[in-house]
N, C-alpha and C positions, 0 to 999 in steps of 0.2 A: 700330685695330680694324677699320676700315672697309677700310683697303688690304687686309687680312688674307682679307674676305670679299670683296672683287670678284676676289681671286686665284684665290679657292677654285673658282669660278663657272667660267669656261672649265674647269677640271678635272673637274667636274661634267658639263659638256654635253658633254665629250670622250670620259668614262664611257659614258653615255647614249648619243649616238652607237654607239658600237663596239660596245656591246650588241645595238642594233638592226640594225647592220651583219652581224653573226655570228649574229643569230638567222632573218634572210631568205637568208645566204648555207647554214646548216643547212639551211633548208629544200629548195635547189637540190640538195643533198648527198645527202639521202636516197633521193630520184628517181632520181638519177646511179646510187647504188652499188647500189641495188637492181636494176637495169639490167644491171651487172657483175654480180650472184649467179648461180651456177648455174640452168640452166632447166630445171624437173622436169618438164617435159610428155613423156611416154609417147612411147619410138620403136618397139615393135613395132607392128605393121601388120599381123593375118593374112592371108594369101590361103588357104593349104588345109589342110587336115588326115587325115589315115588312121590312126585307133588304135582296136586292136580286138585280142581275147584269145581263143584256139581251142582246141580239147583234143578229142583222142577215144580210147576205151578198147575193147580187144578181149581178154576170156577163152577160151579153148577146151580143152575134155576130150574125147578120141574125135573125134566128128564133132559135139559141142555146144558149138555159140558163142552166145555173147551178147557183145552191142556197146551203144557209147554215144556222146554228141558232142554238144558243145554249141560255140556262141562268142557273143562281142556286139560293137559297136561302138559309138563316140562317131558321133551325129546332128551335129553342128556345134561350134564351138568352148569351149561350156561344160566347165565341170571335166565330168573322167569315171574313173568308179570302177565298176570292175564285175570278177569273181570267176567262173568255170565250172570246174567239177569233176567231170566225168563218172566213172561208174563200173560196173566190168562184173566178175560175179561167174558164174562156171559151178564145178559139183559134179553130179562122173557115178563111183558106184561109191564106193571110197575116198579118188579124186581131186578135189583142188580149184584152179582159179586166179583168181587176183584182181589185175584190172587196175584202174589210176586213173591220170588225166591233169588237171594242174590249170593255168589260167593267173590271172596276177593283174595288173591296172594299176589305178593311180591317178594320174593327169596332170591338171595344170592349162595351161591358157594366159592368162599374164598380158598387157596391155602394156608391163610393165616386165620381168618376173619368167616364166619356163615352167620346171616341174620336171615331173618323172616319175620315178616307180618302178613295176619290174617285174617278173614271175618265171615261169616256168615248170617248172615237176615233173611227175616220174611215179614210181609206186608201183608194182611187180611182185612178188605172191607164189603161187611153184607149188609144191607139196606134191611127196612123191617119186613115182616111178611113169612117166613117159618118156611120157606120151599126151598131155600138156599142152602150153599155150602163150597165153604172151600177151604184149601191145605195147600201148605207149601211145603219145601225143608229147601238146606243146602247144608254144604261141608265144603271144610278149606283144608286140605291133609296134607301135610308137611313128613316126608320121610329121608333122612341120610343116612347112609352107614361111611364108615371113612375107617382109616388107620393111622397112627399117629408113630412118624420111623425114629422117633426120639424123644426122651425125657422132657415133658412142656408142665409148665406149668396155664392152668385156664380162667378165665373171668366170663361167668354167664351172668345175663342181667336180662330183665326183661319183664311181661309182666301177661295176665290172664284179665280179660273182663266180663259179663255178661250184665244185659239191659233188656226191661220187657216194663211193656203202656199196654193195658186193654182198655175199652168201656162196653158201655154195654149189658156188659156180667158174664163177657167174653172169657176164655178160661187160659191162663197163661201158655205159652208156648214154650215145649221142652228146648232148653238151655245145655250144650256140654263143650268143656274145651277144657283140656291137658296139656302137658307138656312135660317129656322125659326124656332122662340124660343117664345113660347106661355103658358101662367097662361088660360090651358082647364076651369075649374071652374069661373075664372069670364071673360072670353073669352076676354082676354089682349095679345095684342104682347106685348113680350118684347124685342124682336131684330129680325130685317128681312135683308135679302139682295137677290136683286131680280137680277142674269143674270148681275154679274159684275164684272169688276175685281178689287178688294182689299182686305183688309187687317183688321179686325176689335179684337178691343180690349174691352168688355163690361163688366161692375160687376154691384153690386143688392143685394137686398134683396128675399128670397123666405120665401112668410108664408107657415104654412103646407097647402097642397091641389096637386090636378093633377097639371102636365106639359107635353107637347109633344116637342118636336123635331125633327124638319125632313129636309133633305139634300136633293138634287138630280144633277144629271150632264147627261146630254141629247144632243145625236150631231142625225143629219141628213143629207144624202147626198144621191144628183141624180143628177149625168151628163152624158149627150150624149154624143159622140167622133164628132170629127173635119175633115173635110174634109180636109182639108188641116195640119194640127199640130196636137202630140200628145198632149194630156190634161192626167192633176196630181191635186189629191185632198187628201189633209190631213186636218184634224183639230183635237182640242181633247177641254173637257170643263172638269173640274175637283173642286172637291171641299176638303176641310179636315179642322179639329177643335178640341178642347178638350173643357170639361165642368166639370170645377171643382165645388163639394160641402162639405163645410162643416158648420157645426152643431154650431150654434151661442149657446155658452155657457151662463145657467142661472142658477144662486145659489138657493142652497135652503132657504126657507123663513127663517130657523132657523139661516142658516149662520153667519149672521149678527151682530147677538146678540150672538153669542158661541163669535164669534170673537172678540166683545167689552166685554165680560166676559174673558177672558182669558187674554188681553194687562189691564185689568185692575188689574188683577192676578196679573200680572207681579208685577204692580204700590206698591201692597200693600206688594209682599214681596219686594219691595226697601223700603220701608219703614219702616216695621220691621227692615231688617240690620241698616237700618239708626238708629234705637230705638234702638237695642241692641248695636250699637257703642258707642250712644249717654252716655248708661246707663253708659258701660266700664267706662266713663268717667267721670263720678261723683265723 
C-alpha cells in the first residue's frame, strides 16, 4: 500500500508542475497574439476640404424677370448637410413661367469611413404664348484631400445617376456628375467615372501618402415657351459613395520569435510531464 502511494507522488508533482508550466506560458501567449490582431487605429488624416451646394433661378415674361440664388458651404471638416432651393416665379397678362434650381449634400468625413451623397435639379414651367423664358442650374461639389499614415487597404462603392422629363418639345437639360479617386503624390487615378449612370464596386491597396476625392452633380436648363403648347422641364443628376479604410496590420519584428519561444515552452513542459510520469514508473 505504501509503494502504491510514493508512486502516485512524483505523478502528482508532474501534474502540478505542468499546470503551472502552461498557465505562465498562456500568459506570455496572450500578449504575443494580441500583438498579431489587426490594428484599428484610424488611417485618414484630413488636410482640406471644398463642399458646397449652388442653385440659381431665372423667370421672364415680356421684359419681366424675376431671379433667385442661393448656396452654402462646409466651414471645416464636420458632417455637412445643407439643401438650397431657389425659386423664380414671373406672370404678365395670360403668361406665366416658373423657374427652380435645387442642390442637395450630405457628407461626412470620418477617420475611417467618408461618404457622400448628392443631387442637383431644376424645374422649368412656361405656359403657351412665345414671350417667356427661363433657366435654372445647380451643383453639388464634393471635394477632400487627406493622407493616409499607413499601409490600408480600401472599399469604394457607390453609384452615379442622372434623369430628365420634358413635353412640350421642350429641349433636354444638360446633365453632368463624376466622381474620382486619385494617389495626389504619384499622380495615379485609381477610380474614375465620368457623367454616368452606374453602379461601381472597387477595393485596393493605399501605401501611406496624399489621396483626393472628389464628386460633383451639375444640371442646366434654358427654355423658351411655345407658341402654340405649354413646355415642362425637369431633370436632376446626383451622385453618393462610401470609402472605407482600414489599417493593414503588421507584427512586430520581435513577434515571431516570442511566438516560437513560448509553443516551444509549451513542448518542453510536455515533456517534463512526460519524464516525471515516466520516472513514476520505474
Amino acid at each position: 500500500m505504501r509503494q502504491s502511494l510514493a508512486e502516485t507522488d512524483p505523478q502528482r508533482e508532474a501534474i502540478i508542475m505542468n499546470r503551472r508550466v502552461v498557465s505562465t506560458l498562456s500568459g506570455m501567449l496572450c500578449p504575443i497574439l494580441a500583438l498579431l490582431a489587426p490594428d484599428a487605429t484610424a488611417a485618414i488624416v484630413p488636410v482640406a476640404q471644398d463642399r458646397s451646394v449652388e442653385a440659381s433661378a431665372t423667370a421672364t415674361v415680356f421684359s419681366i424677370s424675376n431671379s433667385d440664388s442661393d448656396s452654402a458651404a462646409a466651414a471645416d471638416f464636420a458632417p455637412f448637410a445643407a439643401t438650397v432651393d431657389p425659386l423664380a416665379v414671373t406672370v404678365a397678362e395670360v403668361q406665366v413661367a416658373i423657374s427652380q434650381g435645387v442642390a442637395r449634400q450630405d457628407s461626412s468625413l470620418g477617420a475611417a469611413s467618408v461618404s457622400a451623397s448628392g443631387e442637383a435639379s431644376a424645374a422649368l414651367t412656361l405656359t403657351a404664348g412665345g414671350n417667356g423664358s427661363a433657366s435654372a442650374d445647380a451643383a453639388s461639389l464634393f471635394e477632400f484631400l487627406f493622407f493616409v499614415d499607413s499601409a490600408s487597404s480600401f472599399l469604394l462603392t457607390g453609384s452615379l445617376d442622372t434623369q430628365a422629363i420634358v413635353t412640350g418639345g421642350a429641349a433636354i437639360p444638360l446633365l453632368l456628375n463624376d466622381l474620382l479617386f486619385e494617389d495626389v503624390d504619384n499622380s495615379v487615378v485609381l477610380f474614375q467615372a465620368l457623367t454616368n449612370d452606374e453602379s461601381f464596386s472597387v477595393n485596393g491597396l493605399l501605401q501611406p501618402g496624399s489621396y483626393r476625392l472628389s464628386a460633383s452633380a451639375r444640371i442646366a436648363a434654358d427654355q423658351a415657351s411655345s407658341l402654340v403648347a405649354a413646355r415642362t422641364v425637369s431633370g436632376l443628376s446626383s451622385y453618393e459613395f462610401v470609402l472605407d479604410v482600414v489599417p493593414v496590420p503588421v507584427p512586430e519584428p520581435a513577434v515571431p520569435a516570442l511566438l516560437l519561444l513560448s509553443l516551444a515552452g509549451l513542448g518542453i513542459a510536455g515533456s517534463l510531464s512526460g519524464a516525471r510520469r515516466g520516472g513514476a514508473r520505474c
